[in-house]
C-alpha positions as CSV (number, residue, x, y, z in Angstrom):
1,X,17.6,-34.3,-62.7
2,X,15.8,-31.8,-60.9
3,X,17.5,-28.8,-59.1
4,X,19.2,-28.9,-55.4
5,X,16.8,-27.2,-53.0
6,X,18.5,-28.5,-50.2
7,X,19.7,-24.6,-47.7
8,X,23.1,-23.7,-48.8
9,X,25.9,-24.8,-46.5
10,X,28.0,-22.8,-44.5
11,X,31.4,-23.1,-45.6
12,X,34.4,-22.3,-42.9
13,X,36.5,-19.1,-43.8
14,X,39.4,-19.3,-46.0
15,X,38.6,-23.2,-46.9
16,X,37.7,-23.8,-50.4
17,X,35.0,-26.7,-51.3
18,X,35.2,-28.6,-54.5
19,X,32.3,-28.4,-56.6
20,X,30.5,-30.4,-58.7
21,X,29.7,-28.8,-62.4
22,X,26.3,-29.8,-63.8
23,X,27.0,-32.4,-66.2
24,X,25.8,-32.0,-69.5
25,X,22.7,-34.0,-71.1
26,X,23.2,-37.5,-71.4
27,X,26.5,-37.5,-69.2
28,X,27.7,-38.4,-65.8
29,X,28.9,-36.7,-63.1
30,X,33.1,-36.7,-62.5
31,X,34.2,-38.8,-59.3
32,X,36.3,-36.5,-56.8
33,X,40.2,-37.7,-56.8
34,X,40.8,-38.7,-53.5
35,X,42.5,-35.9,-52.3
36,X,39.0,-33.8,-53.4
37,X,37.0,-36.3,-51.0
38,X,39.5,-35.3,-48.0
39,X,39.5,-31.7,-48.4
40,X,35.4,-31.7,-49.2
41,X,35.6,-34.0,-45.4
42,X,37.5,-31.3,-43.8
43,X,35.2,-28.7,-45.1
44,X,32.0,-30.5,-43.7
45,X,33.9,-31.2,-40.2
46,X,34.8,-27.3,-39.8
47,X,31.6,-26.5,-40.5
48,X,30.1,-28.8,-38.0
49,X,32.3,-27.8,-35.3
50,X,31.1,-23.9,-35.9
51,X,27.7,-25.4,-35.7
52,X,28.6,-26.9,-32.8
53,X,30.0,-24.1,-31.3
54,X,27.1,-22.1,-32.3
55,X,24.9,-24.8,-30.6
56,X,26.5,-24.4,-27.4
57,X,26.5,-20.8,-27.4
58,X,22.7,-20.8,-28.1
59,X,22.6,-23.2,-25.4
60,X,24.3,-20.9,-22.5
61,X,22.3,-18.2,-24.0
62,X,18.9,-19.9,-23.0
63,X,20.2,-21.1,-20.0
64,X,21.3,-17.5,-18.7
65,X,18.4,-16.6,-20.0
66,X,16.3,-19.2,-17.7
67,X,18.1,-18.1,-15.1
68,X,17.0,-14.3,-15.5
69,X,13.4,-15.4,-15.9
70,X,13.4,-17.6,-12.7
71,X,15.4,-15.1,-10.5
72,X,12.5,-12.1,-11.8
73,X,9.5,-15.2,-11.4
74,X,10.4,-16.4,-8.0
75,X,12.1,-13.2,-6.3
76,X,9.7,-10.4,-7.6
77,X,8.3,-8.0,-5.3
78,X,4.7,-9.6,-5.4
79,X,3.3,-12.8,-5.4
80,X,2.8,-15.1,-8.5
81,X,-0.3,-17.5,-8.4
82,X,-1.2,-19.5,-11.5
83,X,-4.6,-21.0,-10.9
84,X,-6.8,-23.7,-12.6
85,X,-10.3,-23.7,-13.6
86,X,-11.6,-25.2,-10.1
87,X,-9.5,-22.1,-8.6
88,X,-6.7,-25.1,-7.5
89,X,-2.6,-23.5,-7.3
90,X,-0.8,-25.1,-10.5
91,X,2.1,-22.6,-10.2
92,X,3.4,-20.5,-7.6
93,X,6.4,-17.9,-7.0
94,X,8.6,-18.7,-3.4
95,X,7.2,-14.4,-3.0
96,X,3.6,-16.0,-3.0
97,X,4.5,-19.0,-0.6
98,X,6.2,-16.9,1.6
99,X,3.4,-13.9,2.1
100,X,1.2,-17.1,3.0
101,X,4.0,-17.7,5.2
102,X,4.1,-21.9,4.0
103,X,6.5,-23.2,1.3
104,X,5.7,-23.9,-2.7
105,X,5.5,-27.3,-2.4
106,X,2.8,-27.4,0.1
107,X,0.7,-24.1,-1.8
108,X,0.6,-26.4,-5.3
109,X,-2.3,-28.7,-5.5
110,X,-4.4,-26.9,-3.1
111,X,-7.4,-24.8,-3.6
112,X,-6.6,-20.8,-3.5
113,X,-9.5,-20.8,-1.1
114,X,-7.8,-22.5,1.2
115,X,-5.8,-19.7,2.4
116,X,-8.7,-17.1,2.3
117,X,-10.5,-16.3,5.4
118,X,-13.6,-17.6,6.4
119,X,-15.5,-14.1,6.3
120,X,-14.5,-13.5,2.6
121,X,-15.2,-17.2,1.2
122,X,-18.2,-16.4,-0.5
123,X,-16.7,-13.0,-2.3
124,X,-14.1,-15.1,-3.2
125,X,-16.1,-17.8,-4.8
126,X,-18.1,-15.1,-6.9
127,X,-15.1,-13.3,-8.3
128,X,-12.9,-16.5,-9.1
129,X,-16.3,-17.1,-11.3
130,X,-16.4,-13.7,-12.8
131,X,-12.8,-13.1,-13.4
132,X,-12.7,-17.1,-15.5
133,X,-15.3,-15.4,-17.6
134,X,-14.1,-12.1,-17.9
135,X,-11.7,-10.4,-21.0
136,X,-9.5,-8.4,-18.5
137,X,-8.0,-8.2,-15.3
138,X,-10.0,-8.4,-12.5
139,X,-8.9,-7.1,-9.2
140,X,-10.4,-7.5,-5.5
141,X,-9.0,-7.0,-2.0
142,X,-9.4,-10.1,-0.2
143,X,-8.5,-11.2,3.6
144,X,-6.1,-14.3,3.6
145,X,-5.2,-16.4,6.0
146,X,-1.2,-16.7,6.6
147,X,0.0,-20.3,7.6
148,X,1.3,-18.5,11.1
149,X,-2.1,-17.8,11.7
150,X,-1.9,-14.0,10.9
151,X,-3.8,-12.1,8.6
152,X,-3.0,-10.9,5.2
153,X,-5.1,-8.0,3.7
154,X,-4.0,-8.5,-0.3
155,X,-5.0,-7.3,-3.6
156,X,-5.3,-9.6,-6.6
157,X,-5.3,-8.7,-9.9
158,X,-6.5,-11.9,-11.8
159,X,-5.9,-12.2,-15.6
160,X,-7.7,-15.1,-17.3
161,X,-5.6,-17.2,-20.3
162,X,-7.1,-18.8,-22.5
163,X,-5.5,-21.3,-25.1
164,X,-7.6,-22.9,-27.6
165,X,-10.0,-25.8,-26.7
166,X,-7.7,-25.7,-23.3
167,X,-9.4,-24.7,-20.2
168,X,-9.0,-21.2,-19.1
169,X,-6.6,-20.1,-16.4
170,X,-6.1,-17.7,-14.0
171,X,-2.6,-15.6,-13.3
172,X,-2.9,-13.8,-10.2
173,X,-0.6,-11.0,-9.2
174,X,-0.5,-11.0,-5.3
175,X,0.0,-7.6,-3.5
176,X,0.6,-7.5,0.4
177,X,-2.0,-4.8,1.4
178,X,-1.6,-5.0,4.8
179,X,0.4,-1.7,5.2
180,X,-2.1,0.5,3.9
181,X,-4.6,-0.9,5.9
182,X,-3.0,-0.7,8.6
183,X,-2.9,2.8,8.3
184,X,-6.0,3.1,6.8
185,X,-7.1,1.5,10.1
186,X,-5.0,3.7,12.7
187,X,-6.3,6.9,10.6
188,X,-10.0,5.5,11.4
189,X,-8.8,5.2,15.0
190,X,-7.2,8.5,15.6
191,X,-10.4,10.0,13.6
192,X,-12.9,8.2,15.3
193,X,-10.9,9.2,19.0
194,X,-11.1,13.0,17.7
195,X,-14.8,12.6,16.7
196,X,-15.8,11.1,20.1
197,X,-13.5,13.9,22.3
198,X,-15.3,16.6,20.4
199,X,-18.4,14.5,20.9
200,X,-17.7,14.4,24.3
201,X,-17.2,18.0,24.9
202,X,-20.9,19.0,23.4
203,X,-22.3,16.3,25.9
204,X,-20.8,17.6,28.9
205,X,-21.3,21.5,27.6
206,X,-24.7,20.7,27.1
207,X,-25.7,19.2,30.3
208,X,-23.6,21.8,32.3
209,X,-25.7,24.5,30.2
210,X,-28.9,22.7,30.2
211,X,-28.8,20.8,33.3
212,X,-26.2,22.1,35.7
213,X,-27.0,25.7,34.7
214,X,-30.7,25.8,34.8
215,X,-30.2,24.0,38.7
216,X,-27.8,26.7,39.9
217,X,-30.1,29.1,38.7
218,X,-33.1,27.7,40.4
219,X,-31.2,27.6,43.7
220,X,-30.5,31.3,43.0
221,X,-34.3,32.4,42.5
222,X,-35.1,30.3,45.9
223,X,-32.6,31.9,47.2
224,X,-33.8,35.2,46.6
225,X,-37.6,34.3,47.3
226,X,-36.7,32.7,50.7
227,X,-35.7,36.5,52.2
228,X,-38.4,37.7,51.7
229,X,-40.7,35.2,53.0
230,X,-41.9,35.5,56.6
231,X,-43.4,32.3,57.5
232,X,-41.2,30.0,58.9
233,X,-43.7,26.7,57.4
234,X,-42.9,28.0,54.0
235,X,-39.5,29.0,54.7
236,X,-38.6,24.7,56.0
237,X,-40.5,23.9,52.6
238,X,-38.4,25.8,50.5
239,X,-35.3,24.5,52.1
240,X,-36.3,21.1,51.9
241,X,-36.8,21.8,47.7
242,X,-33.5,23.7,47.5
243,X,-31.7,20.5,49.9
244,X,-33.2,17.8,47.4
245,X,-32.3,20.3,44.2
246,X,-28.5,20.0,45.8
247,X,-28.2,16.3,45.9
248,X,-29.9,15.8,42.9
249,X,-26.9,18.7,41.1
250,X,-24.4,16.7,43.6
251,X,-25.4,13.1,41.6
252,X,-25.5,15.0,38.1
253,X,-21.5,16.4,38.4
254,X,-20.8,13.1,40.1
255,X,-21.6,11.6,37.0
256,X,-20.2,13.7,34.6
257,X,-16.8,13.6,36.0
258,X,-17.0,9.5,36.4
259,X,-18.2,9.9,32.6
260,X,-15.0,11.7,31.8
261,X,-12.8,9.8,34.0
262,X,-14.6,6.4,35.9
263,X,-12.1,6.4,39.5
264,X,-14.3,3.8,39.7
265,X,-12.5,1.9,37.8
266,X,-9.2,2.4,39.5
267,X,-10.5,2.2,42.6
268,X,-12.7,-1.3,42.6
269,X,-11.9,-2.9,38.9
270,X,-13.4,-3.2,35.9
271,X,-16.3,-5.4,37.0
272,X,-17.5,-2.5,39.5
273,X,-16.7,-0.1,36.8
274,X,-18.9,-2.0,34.2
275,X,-21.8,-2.3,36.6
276,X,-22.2,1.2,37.5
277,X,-22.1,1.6,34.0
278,X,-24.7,-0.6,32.8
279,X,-26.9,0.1,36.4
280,X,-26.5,3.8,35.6
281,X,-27.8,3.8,31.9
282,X,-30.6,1.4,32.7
283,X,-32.4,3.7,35.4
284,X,-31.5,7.2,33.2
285,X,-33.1,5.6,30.2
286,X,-36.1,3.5,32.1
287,X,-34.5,0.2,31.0
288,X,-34.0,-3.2,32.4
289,X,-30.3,-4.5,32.8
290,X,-28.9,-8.1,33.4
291,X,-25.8,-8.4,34.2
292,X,-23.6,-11.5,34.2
293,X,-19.6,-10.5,35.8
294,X,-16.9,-13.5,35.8
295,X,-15.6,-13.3,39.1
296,X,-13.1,-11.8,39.7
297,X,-12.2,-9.2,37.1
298,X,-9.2,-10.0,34.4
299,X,-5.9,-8.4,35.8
300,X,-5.2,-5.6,33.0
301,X,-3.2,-3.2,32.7
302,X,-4.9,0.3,33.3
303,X,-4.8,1.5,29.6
304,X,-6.3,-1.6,28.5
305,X,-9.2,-1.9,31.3
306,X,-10.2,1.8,30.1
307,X,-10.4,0.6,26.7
308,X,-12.5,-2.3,27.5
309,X,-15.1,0.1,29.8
310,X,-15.1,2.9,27.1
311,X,-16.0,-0.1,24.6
312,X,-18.9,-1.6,26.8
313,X,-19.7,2.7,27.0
314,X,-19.9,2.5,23.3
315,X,-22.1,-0.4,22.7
316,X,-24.3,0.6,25.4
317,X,-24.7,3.9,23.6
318,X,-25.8,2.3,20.7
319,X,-28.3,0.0,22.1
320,X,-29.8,2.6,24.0
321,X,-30.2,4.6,20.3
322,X,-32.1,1.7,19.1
323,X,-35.8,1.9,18.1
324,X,-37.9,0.1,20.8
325,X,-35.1,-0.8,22.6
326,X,-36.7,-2.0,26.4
327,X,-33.9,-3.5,28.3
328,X,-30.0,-5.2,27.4
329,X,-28.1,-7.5,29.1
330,X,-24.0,-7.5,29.6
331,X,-22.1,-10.3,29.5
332,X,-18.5,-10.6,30.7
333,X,-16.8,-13.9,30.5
334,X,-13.3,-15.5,30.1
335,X,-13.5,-18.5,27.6
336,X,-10.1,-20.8,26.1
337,X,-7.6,-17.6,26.6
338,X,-10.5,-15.1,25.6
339,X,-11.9,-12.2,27.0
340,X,-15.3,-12.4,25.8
341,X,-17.4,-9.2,26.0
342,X,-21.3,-9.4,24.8
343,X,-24.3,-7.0,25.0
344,X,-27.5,-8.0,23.9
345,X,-30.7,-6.1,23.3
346,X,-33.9,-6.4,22.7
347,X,-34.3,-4.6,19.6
348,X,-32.7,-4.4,15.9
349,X,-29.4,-2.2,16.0
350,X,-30.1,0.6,13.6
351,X,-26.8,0.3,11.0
352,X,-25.6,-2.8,12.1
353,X,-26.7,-5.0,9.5
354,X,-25.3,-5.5,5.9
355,X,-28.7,-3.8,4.4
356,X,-28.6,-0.9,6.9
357,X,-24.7,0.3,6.2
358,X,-25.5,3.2,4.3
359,X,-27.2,4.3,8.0
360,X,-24.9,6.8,9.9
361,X,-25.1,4.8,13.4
362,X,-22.9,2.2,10.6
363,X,-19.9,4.9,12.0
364,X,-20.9,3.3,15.3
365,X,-20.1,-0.2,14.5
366,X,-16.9,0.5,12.2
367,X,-15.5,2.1,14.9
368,X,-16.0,-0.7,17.3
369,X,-15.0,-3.3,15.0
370,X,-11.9,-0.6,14.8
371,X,-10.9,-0.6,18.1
372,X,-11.4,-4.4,18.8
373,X,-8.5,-4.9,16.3
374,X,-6.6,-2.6,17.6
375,X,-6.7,-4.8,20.9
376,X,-5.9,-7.8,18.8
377,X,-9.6,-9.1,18.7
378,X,-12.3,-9.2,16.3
379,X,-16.4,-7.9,16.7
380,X,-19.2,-10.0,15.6
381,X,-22.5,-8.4,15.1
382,X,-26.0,-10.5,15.2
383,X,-29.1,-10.0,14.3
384,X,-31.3,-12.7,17.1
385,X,-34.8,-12.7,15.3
386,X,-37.4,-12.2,17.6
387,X,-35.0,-11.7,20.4
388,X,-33.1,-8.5,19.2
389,X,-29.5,-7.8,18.7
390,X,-26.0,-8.8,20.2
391,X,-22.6,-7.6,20.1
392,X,-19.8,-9.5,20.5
393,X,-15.9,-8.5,21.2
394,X,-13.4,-11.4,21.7
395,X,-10.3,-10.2,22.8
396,X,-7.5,-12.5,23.7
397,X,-5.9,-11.9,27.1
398,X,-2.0,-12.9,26.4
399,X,-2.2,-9.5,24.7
400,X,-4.5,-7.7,26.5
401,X,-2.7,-8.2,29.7
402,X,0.1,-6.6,27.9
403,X,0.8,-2.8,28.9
404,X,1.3,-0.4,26.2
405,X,-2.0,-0.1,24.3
406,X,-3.4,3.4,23.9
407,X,-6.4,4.7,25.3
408,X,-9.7,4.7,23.6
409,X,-12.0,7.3,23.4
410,X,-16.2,6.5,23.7
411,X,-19.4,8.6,23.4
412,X,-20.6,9.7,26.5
413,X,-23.7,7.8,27.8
C-alpha cells in the first residue's frame, strides 16, 4: 500500500478523531464500530463549517478590499486612462471622465485622440508611438478638448505594459494642468505689460530728446538769429521756417500723447481709432495701407476697445519690423458671433514661423497670442507664399462686450 500524501486535515479543537493503525503485512484494516463512524462524521462536519467560516471571511476580506481599490481607482485626485495599442480608452476612472467633462461610458471605446485638440493631433500621434515602444514613462503636456467645449491643458505620464505575446498597453496618469498655466499665462501677461510700459517710456523719451528737443532748440537759434537781422525779406523768411517748424512740433506731441492715450478712440470709436492708426503708420513709414472697417464699430466696453486698438498697435509694429515689408492691409470684420481682426503684409514676419522661434521678434507673437486668450480668443499666424504674412485674432463678442477686462499694454508705433 503506498503512503497517504493526501494535506493533513484540520481537526476542530477539543474533538478527538479515530484513527486508523497501519495494519500489519498480509492483514486488513479494522471496520470503525458505529459509534467510531458518527464521531469521525462530526469531526469532518466541524471542520467544514470552520472552513466555511474561513471561506466567508476570506470572502468579505476581498470584497472590502475591492471596495478600497475602486474607491482609490475611481475617486483619485488624477485621472486614470488605460489605453490600447491603436491609442482606443479600454478603461477609465469617473476622475478622468469628469476632467473631460463626459461620463465613463461614453470615454470607453473611443480613440484618446478624440478628446485632444486639433493643434496638438499630430504631437499626439508621435508620442502615443514612442511611448508603445518605450521602457519607461513617458510624459507630455497636451491640450485637450473638454466635452463643454473648454480647454484642458494636461500632463500625461504614459507607462506601457506589456504581457507576454499580448499586445502592449498604455496606463496613463491624467494631470489637470490648467492652473499653472494659467498662471504661467497671466505671469507672461503682467511681464509682457511691464516690458511694453518700460518700452514705451524709451520711445517717448527718445523722441522728446531727439525730436521734440532738437525742434525747440532750433526755434531757439532762429530766435536768436532773427534780432539781429535787419532786412525785413529775410526776417518774413525766417518766420515762415520757424511757423512750419511749429506745426510740424504741434503734429509730433499730437501724436505722442494719442500714442499714449488715443481720445480718439473715446471720442469717435474704434473704427476711427484704428484708421488713424493704420493711416498714420503707413505715411511715417512710406507704406501703403488698405483698410476694410465693418460698419459701424462693435459696441465694447472701453477697457476692451483699448485692448483691441493696442492689439492692431502691436501687430502693426511688427509688420512694419519686417524685412521688405512695402505696404499691409487691416481687416475688421464681425463673422458667426466673432470679432475677427486680420493684418496682412507683404513680407515674411521675422519670428513668426515654427523655424524662426528661436528669433527674439518670437516675444512679439507669444505675447499676442497672450493677450488674445486673455480676451477669450485665439491667434493664428500664416505664412501666404508669395503674398506675405497675416495675422489673425478671433475674439468672440458675447465676452468681449463684457466689462471687466484689464487693459493691455502695446509697443508704441
Amino acid at each position: 500500500m503506498t503512503p497517504d500524501t493526501r494535506p493533513a486535515r484540520k481537526r476542530a479543537p477539543g474533538v478527538v478523531g479515530a484513527h486508523w493503525s497501519a495494519p500489519a503485512q498480509g492483514q486488513h484494516a479494522k471496520p470503525l464500530s458505529n459509534a467510531a463512524l458518527v464521531h469521525e462524521l462530526q469531526v469532518h462536519q466541524v471542520e467544514l463549517e470552520m472552513q466555511n467560516e474561513e471561506l466567508r471571511q476570506t470572502q468579505m476580506d476581498l470584497a472590502a478590499a475591492r471596495d478600497r481599490f475602486v474607491d482609490l481607482y475611481d475617486l483619485a485626485p488624477v485621472g486614470y486612462l488605460t489605453l490600447d495599442s491603436d491609442g482606443s480608452v479600454t478603461g477609465a476612472n469617473l476622475t478622468a471622465a469628469a476632467m473631460l467633462a463626459t461620463d465613463r461610458k461614453t470615454l470607453l471605446g473611443k480613440t484618446f485622440s478624440h478628446h485632444v485638440a486639433p493643434a496638438d493631433a499630430d504631437l499626439w500621434h508621435h508620442h502615443l508611438a514612442q511611448a508603445l515602444a518605450a521602457d519607461a514613462t513617458q510624459r507630455i503636456e497636451l491640450r485637450l478638448r473638454r466635452r463643454s467645449g473648454e480647454p484642458l491643458h494636461a500632463l500625461l505620464d504614459c507607462l506601457p505594459i506589456r504581457a507576454g505575446e499580448q499586445p502592449t498597453t498604455l496606463r496613463v496618469t491624467l494631470s489637470d494642468n490648467t492652473q499653472r498655466k494659467q498662471a504661467e499665462l497671466e505671469r507672461r501677461i503682467a511681464d509682457n505689460a511691464l516690458d511694453a510700459s518700460e518700452a514705451e517710456r524709451r520711445h517717448v523719451a527718445r523722441e522728446l530728446h531727439e525730436e521734440l528737443g532738437q525742434r525747440l532748440s532750433a526755434l531757439k537759434m532762429e530766435l536768436a538769429s532773427l534780432a539781429g537781422a535787419n532786412d525785413a525779406t529775410d526776417q518774413q523768411t525766417r518766420i515762415a521756417s520757424m511757423l512750419e517748424t511749429l506745426d510740424d512740433t504741434v503734429a509730433m506731441v499730437r501724436r505722442i500723447s494719442t500714442g499714449l492715450r488715443p481720445l480718439m478712440l473715446d471720442d469717435l470709436g474704434l473704427n476711427a481709432a484704428i484708421d488713424w492708426l493704420a493711416r498714420d503708420t503707413a505715411q511715417r513709414h512710406g507704406l501703403q495701407v488698405s483698410l476694410h472697417l465693418a460698419e459701424p464699430s462693435p459696441a465694447l466696453d472701453e477697457r476692451t476697445a483699448l485692448a483691441m486698438y493696442r492689439m492692431v498697435q502691436q501687430m502693426l509694429v511688427h509688420m512694419v519690423r519686417s524685412a521688405h515689408a512695402t505696404g499691409f492691409a487691416v481687416n475688421l470684420q464681425q463673422k458667426s458671433g466673432d470679432l475677427v481682426l486680420t493684418v496682412q503684409g507683404e513680407a515674411p514676419l521675422k519670428g513668426y514661423t515654427r523655424a524662426q522661434q528661436t528669433h527674439a521678434d518670437s516675444d512679439g507673437a507669444r505675447a499676442l497670442r497672450d493677450e488674445a486668450h486673455r480676451l477669450g480668443g485665439q491667434l493664428e499666424l500664416a505664412d501666404l507664399p508669395g503674398r506675405g504674412s497675416r495675422i489673425t485674432v478671433r475674439l468672440p463678442l458675447a465676452i468681449l462686450t463684457r466689462a471687466g477686462n484689464t487693459t493691455p499694454s502695446g509697443d508704441p508705433l
